[in-house]
C-alpha positions in Angstrom: 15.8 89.9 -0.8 19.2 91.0 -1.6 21.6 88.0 -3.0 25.2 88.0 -0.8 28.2 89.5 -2.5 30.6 86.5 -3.4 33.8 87.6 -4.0 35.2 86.8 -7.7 38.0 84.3 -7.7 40.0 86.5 -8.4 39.1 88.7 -5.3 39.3 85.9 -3.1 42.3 86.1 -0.6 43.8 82.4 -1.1 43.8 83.2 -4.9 45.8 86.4 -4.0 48.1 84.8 -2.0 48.2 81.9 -4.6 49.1 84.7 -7.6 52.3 85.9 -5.2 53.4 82.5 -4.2 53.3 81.6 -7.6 55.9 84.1 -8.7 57.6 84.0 -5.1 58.2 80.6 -4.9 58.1 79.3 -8.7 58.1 81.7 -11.8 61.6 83.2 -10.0 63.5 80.5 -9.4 62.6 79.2 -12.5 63.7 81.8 -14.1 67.1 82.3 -12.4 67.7 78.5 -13.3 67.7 79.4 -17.0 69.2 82.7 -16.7 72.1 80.9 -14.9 72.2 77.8 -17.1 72.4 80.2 -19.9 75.4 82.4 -18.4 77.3 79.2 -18.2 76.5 78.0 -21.7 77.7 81.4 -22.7 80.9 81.1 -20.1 81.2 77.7 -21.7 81.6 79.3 -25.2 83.6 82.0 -24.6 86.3 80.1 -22.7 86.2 76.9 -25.7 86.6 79.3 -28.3 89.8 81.2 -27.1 92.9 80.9 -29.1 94.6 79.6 -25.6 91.6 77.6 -24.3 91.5 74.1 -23.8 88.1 72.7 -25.5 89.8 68.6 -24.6 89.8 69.9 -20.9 86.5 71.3 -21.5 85.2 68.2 -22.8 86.2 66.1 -20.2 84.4 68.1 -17.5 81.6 68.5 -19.2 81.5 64.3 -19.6 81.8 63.6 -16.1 79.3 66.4 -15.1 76.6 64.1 -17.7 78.1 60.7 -16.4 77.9 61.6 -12.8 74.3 61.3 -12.5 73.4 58.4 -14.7 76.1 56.6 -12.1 74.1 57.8 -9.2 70.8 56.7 -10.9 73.0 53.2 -11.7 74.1 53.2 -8.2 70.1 53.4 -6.9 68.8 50.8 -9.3 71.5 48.4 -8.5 70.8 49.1 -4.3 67.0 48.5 -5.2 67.5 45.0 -7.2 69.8 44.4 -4.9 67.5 44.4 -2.3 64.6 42.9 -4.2 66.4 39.9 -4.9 67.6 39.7 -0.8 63.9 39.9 0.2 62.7 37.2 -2.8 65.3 34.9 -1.3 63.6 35.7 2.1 60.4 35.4 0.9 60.9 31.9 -1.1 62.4 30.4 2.1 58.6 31.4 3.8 56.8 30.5 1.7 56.9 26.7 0.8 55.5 26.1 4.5 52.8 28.4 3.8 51.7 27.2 0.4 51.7 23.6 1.6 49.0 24.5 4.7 46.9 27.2 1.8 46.9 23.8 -0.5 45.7 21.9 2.5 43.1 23.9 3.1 41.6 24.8 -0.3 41.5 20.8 -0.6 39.5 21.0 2.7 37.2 23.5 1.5 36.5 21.9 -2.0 36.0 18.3 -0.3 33.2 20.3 1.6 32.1 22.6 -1.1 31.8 19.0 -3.1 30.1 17.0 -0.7 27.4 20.2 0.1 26.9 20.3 -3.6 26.0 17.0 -3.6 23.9 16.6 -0.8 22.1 19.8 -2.1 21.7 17.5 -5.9 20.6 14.5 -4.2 17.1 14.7 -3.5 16.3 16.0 -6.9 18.5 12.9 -8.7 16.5 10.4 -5.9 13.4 12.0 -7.6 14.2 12.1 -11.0 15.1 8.3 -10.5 12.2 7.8 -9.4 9.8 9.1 -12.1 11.9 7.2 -14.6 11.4 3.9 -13.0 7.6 4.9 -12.5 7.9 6.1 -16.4 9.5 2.5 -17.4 7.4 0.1 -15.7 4.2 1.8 -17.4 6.2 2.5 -20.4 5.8 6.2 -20.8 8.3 7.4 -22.6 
Protein backbone atom coordinates (compact mmCIF):
# COMPACT_ATOMS: atom_id res chain seq x y z
CA UNK A 1 0.00 0.00 0.00
CA UNK A 2 1.22 3.32 -0.74
CA UNK A 3 1.42 5.72 2.59
CA UNK A 4 -0.54 9.38 1.85
CA UNK A 5 1.68 12.30 1.13
CA UNK A 6 1.50 14.69 4.26
CA UNK A 7 2.49 17.85 3.50
CA UNK A 8 5.70 19.20 5.62
CA UNK A 9 4.77 22.02 7.93
CA UNK A 10 6.33 23.96 6.17
CA UNK A 11 4.23 23.17 2.94
CA UNK A 12 1.16 23.40 4.79
CA UNK A 13 -1.03 26.46 3.60
CA UNK A 14 -1.91 27.95 7.25
CA UNK A 15 1.93 27.84 7.93
CA UNK A 16 2.36 29.84 4.69
CA UNK A 17 -0.07 32.22 5.42
CA UNK A 18 1.22 32.28 9.13
CA UNK A 19 5.10 33.13 7.61
CA UNK A 20 3.42 36.30 5.69
CA UNK A 21 1.26 37.48 8.40
CA UNK A 22 4.06 37.26 10.55
CA UNK A 23 6.05 39.84 8.63
CA UNK A 24 2.74 41.70 7.47
CA UNK A 25 1.26 42.22 10.52
CA UNK A 26 4.32 42.03 13.09
CA UNK A 27 8.12 41.97 12.08
CA UNK A 28 7.08 45.50 10.08
CA UNK A 29 5.51 47.41 12.36
CA UNK A 30 7.88 46.45 14.68
CA UNK A 31 10.42 47.49 12.90
CA UNK A 32 9.08 50.99 11.82
CA UNK A 33 8.51 51.52 15.64
CA UNK A 34 12.27 51.46 16.24
CA UNK A 35 13.25 52.95 13.08
CA UNK A 36 11.01 55.94 14.08
CA UNK A 37 11.94 55.97 17.78
CA UNK A 38 15.42 56.09 16.63
CA UNK A 39 14.92 59.08 14.06
CA UNK A 40 13.50 61.00 16.98
CA UNK A 41 16.35 60.14 19.43
CA UNK A 42 18.53 61.33 16.60
CA UNK A 43 16.10 64.55 15.89
CA UNK A 44 16.35 64.81 19.66
CA UNK A 45 20.19 65.10 19.57
CA UNK A 46 20.72 67.19 16.82
CA UNK A 47 18.27 69.91 17.88
CA UNK A 48 19.85 69.70 21.95
CA UNK A 49 23.21 70.04 20.74
CA UNK A 50 22.86 73.23 18.59
CA UNK A 51 24.68 76.34 19.60
CA UNK A 52 20.94 78.14 19.53
CA UNK A 53 18.97 75.16 20.89
CA UNK A 54 17.20 75.10 23.92
CA UNK A 55 18.14 71.60 25.82
CA UNK A 56 15.78 73.34 29.24
CA UNK A 57 12.86 73.50 26.69
CA UNK A 58 13.83 70.10 25.55
CA UNK A 59 13.91 68.84 28.97
CA UNK A 60 10.70 69.89 29.88
CA UNK A 61 8.88 68.14 27.02
CA UNK A 62 10.57 65.26 27.25
CA UNK A 63 9.30 65.16 31.35
CA UNK A 64 5.79 65.61 30.67
CA UNK A 65 5.94 63.08 27.64
CA UNK A 66 7.39 60.38 30.75
CA UNK A 67 4.93 61.88 33.39
CA UNK A 68 1.90 61.74 31.27
CA UNK A 69 1.42 58.16 31.37
CA UNK A 70 2.39 57.24 34.89
CA UNK A 71 -0.59 59.99 35.60
CA UNK A 72 -2.89 58.10 33.33
CA UNK A 73 -1.90 54.74 35.03
CA UNK A 74 -2.37 56.90 38.61
CA UNK A 75 -5.61 58.14 37.29
CA UNK A 76 -6.74 54.16 36.52
CA UNK A 77 -5.64 52.84 39.88
CA UNK A 78 -7.17 55.52 41.82
CA UNK A 79 -10.85 54.95 39.54
CA UNK A 80 -10.33 51.06 40.43
CA UNK A 81 -9.72 51.60 44.38
CA UNK A 82 -12.07 53.93 44.16
CA UNK A 83 -14.48 51.65 43.11
CA UNK A 84 -13.41 48.74 45.18
CA UNK A 85 -13.85 50.56 48.30
CA UNK A 86 -17.73 51.84 46.94
CA UNK A 87 -18.57 48.13 46.33
CA UNK A 88 -16.87 46.84 49.96
CA UNK A 89 -19.03 49.50 51.52
CA UNK A 90 -21.97 47.86 49.54
CA UNK A 91 -21.07 44.66 50.23
CA UNK A 92 -20.49 45.17 54.25
CA UNK A 93 -24.03 46.68 54.38
CA UNK A 94 -25.27 42.92 52.80
CA UNK A 95 -23.68 41.11 54.43
CA UNK A 96 -24.31 41.22 58.28
CA UNK A 97 -27.98 39.91 57.47
CA UNK A 98 -26.57 37.21 55.48
CA UNK A 99 -23.88 35.97 57.91
CA UNK A 100 -26.36 35.99 60.78
CA UNK A 101 -28.93 33.39 58.78
CA UNK A 102 -25.29 31.22 57.38
CA UNK A 103 -24.43 31.15 61.34
CA UNK A 104 -27.96 30.03 61.97
CA UNK A 105 -27.83 27.48 59.91
CA UNK A 106 -24.43 25.90 60.31
CA UNK A 107 -25.64 25.75 64.10
CA UNK A 108 -28.62 23.86 62.71
CA UNK A 109 -26.66 21.50 60.85
CA UNK A 110 -24.07 20.77 63.61
CA UNK A 111 -27.00 20.29 66.25
CA UNK A 112 -28.06 17.55 63.68
CA UNK A 113 -24.66 16.39 62.59
CA UNK A 114 -24.22 15.98 66.66
CA UNK A 115 -27.27 14.41 67.57
CA UNK A 116 -26.83 11.74 64.34
CA UNK A 117 -23.40 11.15 65.59
CA UNK A 118 -24.63 10.17 68.72
CA UNK A 119 -27.51 8.19 67.97
CA UNK A 120 -25.04 6.36 65.45
CA UNK A 121 -22.48 5.88 69.01
CA UNK A 122 -25.17 4.84 71.16
CA UNK A 123 -25.81 1.34 70.69
CA UNK A 124 -22.18 0.39 70.74
CA UNK A 125 -21.67 2.56 74.29
CA UNK A 126 -25.19 0.68 75.54
CA UNK A 127 -23.11 -2.49 74.70
CA UNK A 128 -19.95 -1.81 75.86
CA UNK A 129 -21.78 -0.90 79.26
CA UNK A 130 -23.13 -3.76 79.24
CA UNK A 131 -20.16 -6.16 79.05
CA UNK A 132 -18.50 -4.13 81.82
CA UNK A 133 -21.29 -4.63 84.23
CA UNK A 134 -21.42 -8.42 83.03
CA UNK A 135 -17.36 -8.16 83.46
CA UNK A 136 -17.74 -6.61 87.16
CA UNK A 137 -20.24 -8.63 88.71
CA UNK A 138 -18.13 -11.94 87.76
CA UNK A 139 -15.04 -10.01 88.29
CA UNK A 140 -13.29 -10.44 84.95
CA UNK A 141 -11.09 -7.97 84.56
Amino acid sequence: MEKAHLPSPAEHPSYQKHRRELWAKILVPMLLAVAAIIAIATLTGIAAFQEESEVGRWAAISTIWIVIPIMGVGLLALILFAALIYGMAKLLSLIPPYTGHAQRFAWRVEGYVRRGADASIKPILAMEGFTATIKRLIGIK
